[in-house]
C-alpha positions in Angstrom: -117.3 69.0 44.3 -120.9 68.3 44.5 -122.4 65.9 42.5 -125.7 63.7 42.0 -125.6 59.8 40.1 -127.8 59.1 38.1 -128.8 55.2 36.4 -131.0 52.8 35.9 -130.9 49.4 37.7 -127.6 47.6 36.7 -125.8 50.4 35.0 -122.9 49.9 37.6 -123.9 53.5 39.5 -123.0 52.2 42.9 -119.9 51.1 41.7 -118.9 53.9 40.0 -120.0 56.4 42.5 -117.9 54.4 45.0 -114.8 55.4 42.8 -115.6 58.9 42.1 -116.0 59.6 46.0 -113.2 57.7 46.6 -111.2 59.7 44.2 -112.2 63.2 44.9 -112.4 62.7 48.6 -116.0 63.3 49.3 -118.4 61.6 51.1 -120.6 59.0 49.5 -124.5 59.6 50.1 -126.7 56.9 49.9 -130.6 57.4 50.9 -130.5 53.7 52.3 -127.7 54.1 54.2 -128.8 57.8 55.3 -132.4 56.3 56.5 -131.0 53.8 58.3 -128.5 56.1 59.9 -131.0 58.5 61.0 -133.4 55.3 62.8 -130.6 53.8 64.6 -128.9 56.9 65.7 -132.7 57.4 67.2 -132.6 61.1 65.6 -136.4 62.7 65.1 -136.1 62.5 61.3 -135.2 58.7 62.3 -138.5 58.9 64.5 -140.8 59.9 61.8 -138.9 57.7 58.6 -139.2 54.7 60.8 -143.5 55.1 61.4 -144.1 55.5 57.9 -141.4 52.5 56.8 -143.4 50.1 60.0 -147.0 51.3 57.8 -145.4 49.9 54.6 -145.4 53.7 53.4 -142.8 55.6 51.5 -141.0 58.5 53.3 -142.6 61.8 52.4 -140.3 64.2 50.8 -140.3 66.5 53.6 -138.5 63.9 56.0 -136.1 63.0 53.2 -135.3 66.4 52.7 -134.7 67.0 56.1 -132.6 63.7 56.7 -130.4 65.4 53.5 -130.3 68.6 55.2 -128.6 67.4 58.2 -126.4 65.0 56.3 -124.7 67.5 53.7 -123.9 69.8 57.5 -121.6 66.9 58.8 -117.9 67.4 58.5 -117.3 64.8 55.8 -119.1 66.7 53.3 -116.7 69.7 53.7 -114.5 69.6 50.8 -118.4 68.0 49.3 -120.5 65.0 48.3 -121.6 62.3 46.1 -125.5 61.8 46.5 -126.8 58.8 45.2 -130.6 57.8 45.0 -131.6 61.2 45.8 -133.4 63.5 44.3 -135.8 61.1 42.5 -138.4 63.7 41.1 -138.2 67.1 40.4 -139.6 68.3 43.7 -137.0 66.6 45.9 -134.5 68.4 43.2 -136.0 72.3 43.7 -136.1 71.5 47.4 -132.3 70.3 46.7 -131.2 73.8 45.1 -132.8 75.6 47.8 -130.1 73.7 50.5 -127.0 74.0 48.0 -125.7 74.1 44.7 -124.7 71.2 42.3 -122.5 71.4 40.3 -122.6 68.3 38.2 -125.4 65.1 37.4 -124.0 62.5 36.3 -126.3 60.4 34.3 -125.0 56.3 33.2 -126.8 55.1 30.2 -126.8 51.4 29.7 -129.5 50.2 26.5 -132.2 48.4 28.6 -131.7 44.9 26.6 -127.8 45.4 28.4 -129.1 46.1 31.6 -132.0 43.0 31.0 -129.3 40.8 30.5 -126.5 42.3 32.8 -129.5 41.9 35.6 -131.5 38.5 35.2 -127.6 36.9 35.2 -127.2 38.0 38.1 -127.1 35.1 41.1 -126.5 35.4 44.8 -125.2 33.2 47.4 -127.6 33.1 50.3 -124.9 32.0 53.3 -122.1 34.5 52.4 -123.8 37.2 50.2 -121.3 36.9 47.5 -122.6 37.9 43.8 -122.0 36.1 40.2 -122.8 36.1 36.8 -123.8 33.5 34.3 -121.6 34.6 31.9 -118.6 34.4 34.0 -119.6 32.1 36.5 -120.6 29.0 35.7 -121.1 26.5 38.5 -124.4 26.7 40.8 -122.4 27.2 44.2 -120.5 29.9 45.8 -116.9 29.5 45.0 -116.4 31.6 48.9 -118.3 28.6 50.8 -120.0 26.2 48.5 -123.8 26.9 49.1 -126.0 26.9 46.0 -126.5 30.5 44.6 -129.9 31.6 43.9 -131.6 34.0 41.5 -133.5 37.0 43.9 -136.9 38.0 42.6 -136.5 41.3 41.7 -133.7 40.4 39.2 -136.3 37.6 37.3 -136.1 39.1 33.5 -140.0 40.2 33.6 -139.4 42.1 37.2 -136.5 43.5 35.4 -138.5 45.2 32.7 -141.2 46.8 35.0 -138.3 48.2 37.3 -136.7 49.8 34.5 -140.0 50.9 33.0 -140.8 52.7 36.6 -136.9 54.1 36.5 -137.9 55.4 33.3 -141.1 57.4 34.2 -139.8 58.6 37.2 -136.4 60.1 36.1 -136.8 61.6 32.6 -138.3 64.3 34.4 -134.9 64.9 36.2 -132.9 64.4 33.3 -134.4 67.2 31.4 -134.5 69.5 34.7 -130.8 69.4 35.1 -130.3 69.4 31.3 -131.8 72.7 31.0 -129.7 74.0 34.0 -126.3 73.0 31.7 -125.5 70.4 34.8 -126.3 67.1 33.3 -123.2 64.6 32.2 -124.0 61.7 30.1 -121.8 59.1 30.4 -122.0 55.6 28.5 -121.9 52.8 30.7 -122.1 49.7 28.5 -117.6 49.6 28.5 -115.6 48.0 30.8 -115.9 49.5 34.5 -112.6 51.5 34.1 -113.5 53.0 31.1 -116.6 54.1 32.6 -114.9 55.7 35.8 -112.4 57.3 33.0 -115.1 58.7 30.9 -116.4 60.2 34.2 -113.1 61.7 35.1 -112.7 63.8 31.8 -116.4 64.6 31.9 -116.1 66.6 35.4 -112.4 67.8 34.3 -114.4 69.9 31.7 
């Protein structure tokens, strides 16, 4: 099976697509993790992602691609893969069908005042990396090792908005590409994280 996961900041895509691969036995593909595969295992891809990331640039698609190209070859992706964070536009996704078909996009939808308020609760511990919640957390230190948790930038409420605003822009376009190919699956994500991974389930069983 070979699918693509699709969700705005906070919808709990990571999570879920940690489940999914987990449950179908293919390999999770993360663009991060792929990048900084590629640079430390000192590839050529690596090479060229790494000049443009030392710049402050964003990776062209054509090194992406590439990077995605090799990945999907390696033995873990046999019986398929989970890709997650790529394709963001709809160039990245033609170049996508050229290399392989898809067979579904999962898409999590999550109302943007959830994900305002799912996000901005958010607070991390800086010493052990662990992550809370306001609403079920609520002392100011890390239960793990007692340092006082801190609110990152990017998850301040007015950051928030902008980063789901960009999201927006850049993946309606997607959405509508695969809807018109019959690939896209909508899933709700504002219900409890099983739910979610269950509603996934039935929506791929289909």
């Amino acid at each position: 099976m070979k699918l693509i996961f699709l969700g705005p900041p906070g919808a709990g895509k990571g999570t879920q697509a940690e489940r999914i691969a987990e449950r179908y036995q293919i390999a999770h593909i993360s663009t991060g993790d792929m990048l900084r595969s590629e640079i430390r295992n000192a590839t050529l891809l690596g090479a060229q992602a790494k000049s443009f990331i030392d710049r402050g640039e964003l990776v062209p698609d054509s090194v992406i691609i590439g990077m995605v190209e090799n990945r999907i070859q390696e033995d873990d992706c046999k019986n398929g893969f989970l890709l997650d964070g790529f394709p963001r536009t709809t160039a990245q996704a033609d170049a996508l069908g050229e290399l392989t078909e898809i067979d579904y996009v999962v898409d999590i939808e999550v109302p943007s005042e959830r994900l305002v308020a799912r996000i901005s609760g958010r607070r991390m511990c800086p010493d052990c990396g662990a992550a809370y919640h306001v609403t079920t957390h609520a002392a100011d230190t890390c239960d793990k090792c007692g340092a006082k948790l801190y609110q990152r930038d990017d998850d301040r409420e007015e950051t928030v908005h902008n980063r789901l605003v960009v999201y927006e822009k850049k993946t309606a376009p997607l959405i509508a590409y695969y809807q018109e190919r019959g690939k896209l699956l909508t899933v709700d994500g504002d219900q409890a994280i099983d739910s979610v991974t269950d509603s996934i389930v039935k929506g791929l069983a289909k």
